[in-house]
C-alpha positions in Angstrom: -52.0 92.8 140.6 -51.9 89.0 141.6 -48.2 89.3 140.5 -47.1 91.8 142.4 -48.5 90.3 145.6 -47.3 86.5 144.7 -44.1 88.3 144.6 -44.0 90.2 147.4 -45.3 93.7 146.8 -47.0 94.3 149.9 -46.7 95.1 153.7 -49.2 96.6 156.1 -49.6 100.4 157.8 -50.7 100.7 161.6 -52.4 104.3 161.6 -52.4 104.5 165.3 -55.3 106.7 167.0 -54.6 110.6 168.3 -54.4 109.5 172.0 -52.0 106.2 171.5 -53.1 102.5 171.7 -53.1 100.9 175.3 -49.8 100.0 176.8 -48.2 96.9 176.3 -45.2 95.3 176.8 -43.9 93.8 173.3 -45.7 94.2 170.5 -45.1 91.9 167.4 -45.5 92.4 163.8 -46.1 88.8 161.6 -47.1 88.5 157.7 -48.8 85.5 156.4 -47.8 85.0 152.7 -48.5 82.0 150.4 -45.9 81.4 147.6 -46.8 79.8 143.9 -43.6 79.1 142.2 -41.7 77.0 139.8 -37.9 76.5 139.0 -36.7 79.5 136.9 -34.1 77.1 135.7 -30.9 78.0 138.2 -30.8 75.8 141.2 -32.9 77.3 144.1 -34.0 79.8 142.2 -37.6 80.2 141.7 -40.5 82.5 139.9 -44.6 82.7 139.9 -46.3 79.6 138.3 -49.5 81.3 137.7 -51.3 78.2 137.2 -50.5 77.0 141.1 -52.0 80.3 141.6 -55.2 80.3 140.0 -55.6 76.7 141.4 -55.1 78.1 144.6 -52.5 75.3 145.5 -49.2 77.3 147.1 -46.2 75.2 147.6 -45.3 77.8 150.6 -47.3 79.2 153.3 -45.0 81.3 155.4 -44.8 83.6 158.3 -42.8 86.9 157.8 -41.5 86.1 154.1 -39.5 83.1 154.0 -40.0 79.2 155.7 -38.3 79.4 159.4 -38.7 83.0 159.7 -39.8 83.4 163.0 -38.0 80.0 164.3 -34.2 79.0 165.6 -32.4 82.4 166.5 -35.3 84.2 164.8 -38.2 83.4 167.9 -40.0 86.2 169.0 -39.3 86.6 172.5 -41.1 87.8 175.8 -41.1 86.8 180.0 -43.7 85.8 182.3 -46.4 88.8 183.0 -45.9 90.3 179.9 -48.5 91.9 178.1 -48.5 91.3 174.4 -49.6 92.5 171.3 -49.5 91.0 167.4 -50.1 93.0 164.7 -51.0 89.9 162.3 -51.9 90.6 158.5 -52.6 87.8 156.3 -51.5 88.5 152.6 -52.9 86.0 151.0 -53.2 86.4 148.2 -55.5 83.6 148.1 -56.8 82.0 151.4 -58.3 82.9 154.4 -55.7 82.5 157.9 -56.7 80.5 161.0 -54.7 82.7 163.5 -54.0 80.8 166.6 -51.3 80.8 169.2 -50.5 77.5 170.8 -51.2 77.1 174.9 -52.9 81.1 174.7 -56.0 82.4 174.2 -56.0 85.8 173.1 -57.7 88.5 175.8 -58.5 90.6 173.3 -59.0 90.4 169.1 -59.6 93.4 166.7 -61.7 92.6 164.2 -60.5 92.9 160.4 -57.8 95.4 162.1 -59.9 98.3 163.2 -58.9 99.7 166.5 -62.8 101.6 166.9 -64.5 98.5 165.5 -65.7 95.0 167.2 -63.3 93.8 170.3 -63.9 90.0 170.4 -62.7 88.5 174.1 -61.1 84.9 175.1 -60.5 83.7 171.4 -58.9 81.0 171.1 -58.3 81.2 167.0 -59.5 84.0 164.7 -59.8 84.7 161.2 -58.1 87.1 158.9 -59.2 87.2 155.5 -56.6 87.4 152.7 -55.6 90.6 152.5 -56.9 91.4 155.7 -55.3 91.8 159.3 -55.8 91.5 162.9 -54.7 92.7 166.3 -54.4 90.7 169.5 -53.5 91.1 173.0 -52.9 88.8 175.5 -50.5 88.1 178.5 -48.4 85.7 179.2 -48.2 83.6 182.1 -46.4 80.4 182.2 -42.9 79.8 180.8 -42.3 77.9 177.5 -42.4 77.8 174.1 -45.8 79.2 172.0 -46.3 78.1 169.0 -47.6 80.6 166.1 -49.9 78.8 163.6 -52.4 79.1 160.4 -54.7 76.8 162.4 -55.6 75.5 158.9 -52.9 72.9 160.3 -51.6 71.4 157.3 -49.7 74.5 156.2 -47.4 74.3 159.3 -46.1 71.7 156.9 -45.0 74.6 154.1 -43.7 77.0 156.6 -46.9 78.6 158.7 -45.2 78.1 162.0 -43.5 80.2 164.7 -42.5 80.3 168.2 -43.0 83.0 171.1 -40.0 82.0 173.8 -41.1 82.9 177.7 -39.0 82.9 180.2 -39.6 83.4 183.5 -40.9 81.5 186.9 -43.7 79.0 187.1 -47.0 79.5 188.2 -48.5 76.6 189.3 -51.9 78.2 190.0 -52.5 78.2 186.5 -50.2 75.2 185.3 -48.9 72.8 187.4 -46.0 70.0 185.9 -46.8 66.7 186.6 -44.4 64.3 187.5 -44.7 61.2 185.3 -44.1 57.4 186.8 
């Protein structure tokens, strides 16, 4: 089993209740995945060192498969007002996901997943086991660039980053620019 998910074998399955989920505007679907590898001899091409893995030391930590994923032309994308939800499921196979998005706090977090279960409110950062998943909603107010994290900061380093573009018009009641000297 542990080589089929360090390599891959996995994915997640939404089994939506009889009478829909609330609406919202964009809804986003992001896989956290750790990666334990070692050269397979050909340049850039690399297989399981299941060593790393029992050590629980990956030399990847990425979102959606592969290292800038969700980054460059690949940013997920939404305007000012919008109501958003993220389907997040951590992979694993090894460590626990510090699920935060930069500048938001989530209105709403779904336990573990389950759409009948526990509702947390105004989280700033939740945790997804490995293996396990999350859902959050929140909306988005202010214009700019969100970035996705593993709050467990240090894997932004191998690849546990991406950014949620918004466009739209300021709203100074909730942040206002100020101009420097």
């Amino acid at each position: 089993i542990p080589h089929h998910i360090a390599n891959g074998m996995y994915g997640l399955m939404l089994v939506e209740p009889a009478k829909g989920l609330s609406k919202v505007y964009k809804e986003f679907y992001v896989f956290q995945s750790e990666f334990y590898t070692k050269s397979a001899g050909k340049k850039g091409l690399y297989e399981l060192d299941f060593d790393k893995g029992l050590a629980e030391h990956p030399d990847h930590v990425v979102f959606n498969g592969r290292d800038g994923a969700l980054m460059g032309d690949n940013v997920i994308k939404a305007k000012t007002g919008e109501k958003i939800r993220i389907f997040f499921g951590n992979i694993g196979p090894n460590h626990i996901s510090s699920f935060h998005v930069i500048g938001e706090i989530f209105d709403k977090v779904y336990m573990e997943g389950a759409l009948d279960g526990a509702v947390n409110r105004n989280v700033q950062t939740t945790l997804v086991p490995a293996a396990g998943s999350t859902i959050v909603e929140f909306k988005v107010d202010v214009p700019g660039n969100y970035i996705l994290v593993d709050h467990s900061i240090f894997r932004v380093a191998k690849g546990a980053i991406g950014i949620l573009a918004v466009e739209g018009k300021d709203n100074p009641s909730i942040f206002k620019k100020v101009k420097g000297k």
